[in-house]
C-alpha positions as CSV (number, residue, x, y, z in Angstrom):
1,X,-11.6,18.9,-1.7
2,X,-14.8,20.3,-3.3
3,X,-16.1,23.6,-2.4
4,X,-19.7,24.9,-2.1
5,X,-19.5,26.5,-5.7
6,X,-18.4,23.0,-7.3
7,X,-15.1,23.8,-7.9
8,X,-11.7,21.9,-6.3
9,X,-9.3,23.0,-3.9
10,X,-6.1,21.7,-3.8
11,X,-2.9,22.1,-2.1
12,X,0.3,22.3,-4.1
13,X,4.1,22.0,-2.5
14,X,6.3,23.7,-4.2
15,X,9.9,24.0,-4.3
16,X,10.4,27.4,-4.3
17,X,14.3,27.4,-3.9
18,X,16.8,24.9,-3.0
19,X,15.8,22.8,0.3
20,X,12.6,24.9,0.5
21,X,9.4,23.7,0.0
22,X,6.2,25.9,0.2
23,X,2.6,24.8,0.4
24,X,0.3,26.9,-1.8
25,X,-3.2,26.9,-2.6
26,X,-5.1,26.5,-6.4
27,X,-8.7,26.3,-7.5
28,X,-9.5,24.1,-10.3
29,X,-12.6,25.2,-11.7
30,X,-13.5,22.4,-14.0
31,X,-12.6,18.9,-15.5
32,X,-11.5,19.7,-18.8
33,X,-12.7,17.0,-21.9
34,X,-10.6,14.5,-22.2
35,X,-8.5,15.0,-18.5
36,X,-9.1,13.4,-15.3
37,X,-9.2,15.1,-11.9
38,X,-6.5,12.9,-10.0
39,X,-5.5,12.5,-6.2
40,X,-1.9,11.2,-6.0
41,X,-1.5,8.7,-3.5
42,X,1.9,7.0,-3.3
43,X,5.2,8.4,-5.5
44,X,8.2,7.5,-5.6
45,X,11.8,9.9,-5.0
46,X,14.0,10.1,-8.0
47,X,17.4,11.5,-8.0
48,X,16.8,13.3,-10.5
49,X,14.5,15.5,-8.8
50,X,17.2,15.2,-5.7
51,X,19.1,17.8,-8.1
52,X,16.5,20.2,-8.0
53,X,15.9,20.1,-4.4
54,X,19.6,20.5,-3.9
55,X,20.1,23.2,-6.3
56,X,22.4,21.3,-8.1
57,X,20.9,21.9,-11.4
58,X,22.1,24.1,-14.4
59,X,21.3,27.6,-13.0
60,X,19.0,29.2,-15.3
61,X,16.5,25.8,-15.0
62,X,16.4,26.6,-11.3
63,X,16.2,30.4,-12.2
64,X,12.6,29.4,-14.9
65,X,11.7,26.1,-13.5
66,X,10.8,27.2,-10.0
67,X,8.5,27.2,-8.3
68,X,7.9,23.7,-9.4
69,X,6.3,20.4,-8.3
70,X,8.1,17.8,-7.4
71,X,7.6,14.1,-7.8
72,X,7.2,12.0,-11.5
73,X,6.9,8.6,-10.6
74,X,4.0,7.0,-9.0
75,X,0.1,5.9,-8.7
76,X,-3.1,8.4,-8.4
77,X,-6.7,8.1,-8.0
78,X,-9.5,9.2,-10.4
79,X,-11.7,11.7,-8.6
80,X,-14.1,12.8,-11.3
81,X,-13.6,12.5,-15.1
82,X,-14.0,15.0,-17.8
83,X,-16.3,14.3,-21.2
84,X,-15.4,11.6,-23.4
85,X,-13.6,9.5,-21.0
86,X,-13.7,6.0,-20.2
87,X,-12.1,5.4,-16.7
88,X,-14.4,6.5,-13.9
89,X,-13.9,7.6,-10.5
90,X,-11.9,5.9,-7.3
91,X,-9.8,4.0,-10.5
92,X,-6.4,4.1,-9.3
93,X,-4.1,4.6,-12.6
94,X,-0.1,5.2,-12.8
95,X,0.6,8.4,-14.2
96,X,3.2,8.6,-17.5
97,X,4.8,12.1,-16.6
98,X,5.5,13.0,-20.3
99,X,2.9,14.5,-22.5
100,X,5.3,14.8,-25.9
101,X,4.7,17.6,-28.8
102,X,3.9,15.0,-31.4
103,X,5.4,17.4,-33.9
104,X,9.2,17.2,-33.4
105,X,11.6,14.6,-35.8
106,X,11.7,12.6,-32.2
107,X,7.9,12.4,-32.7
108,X,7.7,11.9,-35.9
109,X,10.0,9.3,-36.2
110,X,8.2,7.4,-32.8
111,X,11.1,8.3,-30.3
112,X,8.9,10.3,-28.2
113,X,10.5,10.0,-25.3
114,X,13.7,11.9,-27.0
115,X,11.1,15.0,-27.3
116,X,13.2,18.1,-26.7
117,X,9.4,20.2,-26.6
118,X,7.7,17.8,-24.4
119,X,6.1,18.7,-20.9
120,X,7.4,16.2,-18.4
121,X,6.6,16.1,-14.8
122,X,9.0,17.6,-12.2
123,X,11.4,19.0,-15.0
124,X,9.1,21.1,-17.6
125,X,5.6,21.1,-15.6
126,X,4.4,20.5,-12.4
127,X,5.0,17.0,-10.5
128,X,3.0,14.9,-8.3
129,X,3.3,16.8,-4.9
130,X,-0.1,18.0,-4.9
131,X,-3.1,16.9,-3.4
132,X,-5.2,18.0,-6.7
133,X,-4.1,18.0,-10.3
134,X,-5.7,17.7,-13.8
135,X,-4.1,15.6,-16.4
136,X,-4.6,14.3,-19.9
137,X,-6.3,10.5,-19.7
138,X,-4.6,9.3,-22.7
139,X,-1.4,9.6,-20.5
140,X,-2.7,7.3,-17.9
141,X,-2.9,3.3,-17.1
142,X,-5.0,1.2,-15.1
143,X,-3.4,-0.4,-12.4
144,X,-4.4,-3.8,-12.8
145,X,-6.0,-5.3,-9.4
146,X,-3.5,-7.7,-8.6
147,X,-0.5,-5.3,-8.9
148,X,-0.4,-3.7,-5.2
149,X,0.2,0.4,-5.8
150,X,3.4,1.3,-4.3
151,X,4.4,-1.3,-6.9
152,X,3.2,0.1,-9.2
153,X,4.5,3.3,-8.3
154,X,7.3,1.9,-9.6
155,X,6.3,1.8,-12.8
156,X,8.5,4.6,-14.6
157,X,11.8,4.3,-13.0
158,X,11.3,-0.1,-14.1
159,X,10.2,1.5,-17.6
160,X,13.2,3.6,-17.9
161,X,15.3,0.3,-17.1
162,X,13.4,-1.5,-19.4
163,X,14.3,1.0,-21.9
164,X,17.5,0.9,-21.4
165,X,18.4,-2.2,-21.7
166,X,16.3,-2.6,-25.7
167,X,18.4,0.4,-26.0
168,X,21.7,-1.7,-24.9
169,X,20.8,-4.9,-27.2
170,X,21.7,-7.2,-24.4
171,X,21.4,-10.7,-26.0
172,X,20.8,-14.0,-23.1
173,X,24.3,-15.1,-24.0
174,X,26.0,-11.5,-23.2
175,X,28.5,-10.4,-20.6
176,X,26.7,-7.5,-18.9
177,X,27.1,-5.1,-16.0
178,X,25.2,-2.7,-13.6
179,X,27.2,-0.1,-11.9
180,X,25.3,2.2,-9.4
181,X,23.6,0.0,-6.4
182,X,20.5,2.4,-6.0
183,X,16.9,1.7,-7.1
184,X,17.7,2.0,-11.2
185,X,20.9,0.0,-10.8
186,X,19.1,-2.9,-9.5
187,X,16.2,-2.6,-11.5
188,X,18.2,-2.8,-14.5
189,X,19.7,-5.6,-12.9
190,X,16.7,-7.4,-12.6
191,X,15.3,-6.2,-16.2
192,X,18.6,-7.5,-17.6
193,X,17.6,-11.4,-15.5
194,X,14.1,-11.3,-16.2
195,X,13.2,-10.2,-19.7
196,X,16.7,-10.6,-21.5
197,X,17.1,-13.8,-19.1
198,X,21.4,-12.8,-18.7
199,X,22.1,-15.6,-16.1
200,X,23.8,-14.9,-13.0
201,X,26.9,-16.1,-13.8
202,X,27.1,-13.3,-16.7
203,X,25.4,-10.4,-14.7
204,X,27.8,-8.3,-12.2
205,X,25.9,-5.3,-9.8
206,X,28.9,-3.1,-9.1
207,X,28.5,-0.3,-6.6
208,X,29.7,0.4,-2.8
209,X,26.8,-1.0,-0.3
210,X,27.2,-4.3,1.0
211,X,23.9,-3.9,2.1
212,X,22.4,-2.3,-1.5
213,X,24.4,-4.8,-3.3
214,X,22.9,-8.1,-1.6
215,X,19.4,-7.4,-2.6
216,X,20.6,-8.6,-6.1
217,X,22.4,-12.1,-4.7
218,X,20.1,-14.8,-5.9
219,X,20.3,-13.5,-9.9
220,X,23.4,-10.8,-10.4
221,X,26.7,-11.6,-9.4
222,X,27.6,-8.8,-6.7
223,X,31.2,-6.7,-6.5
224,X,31.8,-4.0,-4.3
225,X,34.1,-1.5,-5.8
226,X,35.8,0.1,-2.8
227,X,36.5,-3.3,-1.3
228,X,37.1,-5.6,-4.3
229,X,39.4,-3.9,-6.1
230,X,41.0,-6.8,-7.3
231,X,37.7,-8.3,-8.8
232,X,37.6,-4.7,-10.1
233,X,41.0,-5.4,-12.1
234,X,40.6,-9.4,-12.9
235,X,36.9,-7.6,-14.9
236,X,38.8,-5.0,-17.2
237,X,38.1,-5.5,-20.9
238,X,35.3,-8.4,-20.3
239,X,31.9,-6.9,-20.6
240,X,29.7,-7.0,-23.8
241,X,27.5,-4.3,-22.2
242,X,27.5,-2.0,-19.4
243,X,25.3,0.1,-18.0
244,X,26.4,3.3,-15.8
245,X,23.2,4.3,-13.5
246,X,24.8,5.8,-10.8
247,X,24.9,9.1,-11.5
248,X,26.1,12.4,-9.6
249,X,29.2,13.0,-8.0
250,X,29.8,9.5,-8.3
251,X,30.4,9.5,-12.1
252,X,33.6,11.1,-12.0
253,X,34.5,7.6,-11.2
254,X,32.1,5.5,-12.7
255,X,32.6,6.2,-16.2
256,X,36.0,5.3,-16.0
257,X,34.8,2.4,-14.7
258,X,32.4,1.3,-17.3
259,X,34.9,2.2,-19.9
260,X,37.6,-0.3,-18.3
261,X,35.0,-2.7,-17.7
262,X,34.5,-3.1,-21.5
263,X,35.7,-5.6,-24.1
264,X,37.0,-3.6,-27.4
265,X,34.0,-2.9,-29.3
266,X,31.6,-3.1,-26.1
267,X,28.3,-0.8,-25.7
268,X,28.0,1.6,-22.8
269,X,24.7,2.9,-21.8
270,X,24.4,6.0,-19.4
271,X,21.9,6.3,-17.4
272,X,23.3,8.2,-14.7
273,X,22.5,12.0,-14.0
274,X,24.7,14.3,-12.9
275,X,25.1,18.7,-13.1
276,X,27.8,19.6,-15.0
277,X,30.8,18.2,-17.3
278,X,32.3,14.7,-16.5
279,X,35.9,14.3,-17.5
280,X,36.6,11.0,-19.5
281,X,39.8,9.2,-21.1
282,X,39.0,9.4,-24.4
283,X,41.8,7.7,-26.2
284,X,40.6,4.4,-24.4
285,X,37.0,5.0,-25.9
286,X,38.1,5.5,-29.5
287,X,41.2,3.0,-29.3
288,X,38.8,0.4,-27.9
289,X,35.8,1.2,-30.3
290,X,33.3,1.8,-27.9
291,X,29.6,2.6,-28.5
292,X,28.5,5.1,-25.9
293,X,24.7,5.6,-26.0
294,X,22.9,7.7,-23.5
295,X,19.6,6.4,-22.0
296,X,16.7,8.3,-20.0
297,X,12.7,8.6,-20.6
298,X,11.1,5.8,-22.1
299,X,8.0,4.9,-24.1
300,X,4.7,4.7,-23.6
301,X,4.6,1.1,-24.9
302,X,7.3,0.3,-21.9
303,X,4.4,1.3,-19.2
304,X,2.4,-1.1,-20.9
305,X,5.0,-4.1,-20.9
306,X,6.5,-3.4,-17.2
307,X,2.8,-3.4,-15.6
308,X,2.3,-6.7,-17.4
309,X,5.7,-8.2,-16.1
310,X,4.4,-6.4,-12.1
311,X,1.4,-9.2,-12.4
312,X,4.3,-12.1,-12.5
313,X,4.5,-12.4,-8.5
314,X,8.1,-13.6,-8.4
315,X,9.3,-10.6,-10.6
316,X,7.1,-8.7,-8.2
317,X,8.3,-10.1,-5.0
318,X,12.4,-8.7,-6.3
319,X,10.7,-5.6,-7.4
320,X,9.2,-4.9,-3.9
321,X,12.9,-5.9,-1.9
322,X,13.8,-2.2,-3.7
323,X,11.1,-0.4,-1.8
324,X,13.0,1.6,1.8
325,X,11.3,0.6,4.8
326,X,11.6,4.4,5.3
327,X,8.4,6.0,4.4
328,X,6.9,9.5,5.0
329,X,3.1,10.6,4.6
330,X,2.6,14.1,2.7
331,X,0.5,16.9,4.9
332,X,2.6,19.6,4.8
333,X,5.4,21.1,2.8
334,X,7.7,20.1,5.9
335,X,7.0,16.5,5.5
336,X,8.5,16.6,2.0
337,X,11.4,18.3,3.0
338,X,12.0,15.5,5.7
339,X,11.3,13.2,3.2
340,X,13.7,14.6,0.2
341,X,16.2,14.9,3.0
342,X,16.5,11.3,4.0
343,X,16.7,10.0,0.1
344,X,19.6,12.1,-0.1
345,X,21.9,9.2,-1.5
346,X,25.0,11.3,-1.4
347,X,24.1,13.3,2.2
348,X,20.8,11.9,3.9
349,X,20.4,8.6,5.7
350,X,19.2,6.7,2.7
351,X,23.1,6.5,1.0
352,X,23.3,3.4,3.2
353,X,20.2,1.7,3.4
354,X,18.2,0.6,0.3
355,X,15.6,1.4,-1.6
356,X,13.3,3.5,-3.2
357,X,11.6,6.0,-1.1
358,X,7.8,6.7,-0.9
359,X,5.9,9.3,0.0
360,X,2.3,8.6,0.3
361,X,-0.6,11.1,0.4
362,X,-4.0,10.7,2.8
């Protein structure tokens, strides 16, 4: 909102402690050269930012970090552009959350997304629950016209599957599996069919939702954990790769998992966040020869690539079946409570029902 004067108001909602959001009032008095004045409209819930809200992360981050923004993933709208810019106004344009140093060995050595310095939405700067925010242009993309925007909206968590799996070197020909059925699990899933083109037959989705599970049917082979556990045992020491993307309390179990899963010699990729230290068996990692590689921002070259493969309309189509019917429109700080309540996947209502959840701002 303009005022009078020709400066912006804009209304920020903070988490100002665990389960507390507060909304709070700024003035931005300018476009800066080279930034963009955006309006988020839809953004996605990660679980990452679940351990925020739940205060579940290391104390002293809570203690610095907040009040914070919440909010990383999703799609905004160009409301007025600073000097020597080339998008214009009413573009809508995903947002990459990570501005990196460009002066760190990760940098330098073009693993930017490993960049310890880096400011990155909703963990070392301000997210995208805010009606108002300035933000570098080079860090944006177009969203292409045919891409609808609460697909792309999806854009980072698909990138950060993308990355992981170049990270895992799946070949076409390997044995692979996804353990976690939420919104990462089965994008993987789907990253793994689509781009590294595993075929069914060789790609498992592990997790504990019948319901989560079956949105992989037609290209993963699906195995519920807590009610094949026999399937569970006939898989032990068969998988090239595995990928772990479940993530909180849940990985006290799922590690061991992934480590049984795999063939001797086999590559583990972590995806998965959880607070704390996460007991593991390792006698069966270094008697097996494991390779156990950890996996979480990507590039800006992946943004680039998963927008291309969002203009394929059957990749599209699976892409959309992860989006929760559930969704919540952002007026006050109350409605993001609501909302960060329900995509609880451990407490709220979405840790039985599928899907991403959106929040969408008017």
């Amino acid at each position: 909102m303009r005022q009078s004067s020709g400066k912006f108001t804009a209304t920020e909602f903070c988490l100002v402690e665990p389960f507390k959001f507060e909304a709070r009032e700024g003035v931005i008095d300018s476009v800066p050269r080279g930034f963009l004045l955006l309006k988020p409209v839809v953004a996605g819930i990660c679980g990452s930012e679940m351990l925020y809200f739940k205060g579940e992360k290391e104390r002293w981050k809570l203690e610095k970090r907040l009040p914070m923004c919440l909010l990383h993933e999703g799609v905004a709208r160009i409301v007025e552009s600073g000097e020597r810019t080339r998008l214009s106004p009413g573009t809508h344009v995903v947002v990459n959350p990570m501005i990196p140093c460009k002066k760190c060995v990760a940098c330098k050595s073009s693993e930017e997304n490993l960049c310890e310095a880096s400011k990155y939405m909703a963990a070392t700067a301000d997210g995208l629950a805010r009606t108002l925010f300035l933000y570098p242009e080079e860090a944006t993309l177009i969203v292409p016209q045919e891409v609808p925007l609460e697909l792309a909206a999806l854009t980072e968590p698909i990138s950060i599957a993308l990355n992981a799996l170049e990270e895992s070197q799946a070949q076409k020909d390997c044995l692979a599996a996804i353990i976690g059925d939420g919104p990462v699990g089965y994008l993987l899933a789907l990253v793994a069919s689509y781009v590294a083109e595993v075929s069914r037959e060789n790609l498992y989705f592990v997790g504990v939702v019948d319901q989560k599970l079956a949105l992989a049917n037609d290209f993963a082979t699906t195995v519920n954990s807590l009610k094949e556990k026999g399937a569970m045992a006939r898989l032990r020491e068969r998988f090239d790769v595995v990928f772990e993307a479940a993530g909180g309390k849940a990985q006290m179990v799922t590690i061991d998992q992934a480590i049984d899963l795999l063939r001797p010699g086999g590559r583990c990729v972590l995806l998965g966040l959880s607070s704390g230290r996460v007991s593991v068996e390792m006698a069966k990692i270094v008697n097996k020869g494991l390779t156990i590689k950890g996996s979480t921002r990507s590039k800006s070259d992946h943004y680039t690539k998963v927008l291309e493969l969002l203009r394929n309309g059957e990749f599209a189509e699976r892409v959309r079946r992860t989006i929760s019917e559930k969704k919540f429109t952002i007026r006050t700080a109350e409605d993001l409570e609501e909302a960060f309540r329900y995509a609880d996947t451990e407490e709220g209502e979405a840790r039985m029902k599928p899907g991403r959840v959106l929040v969408y701002f008017p």
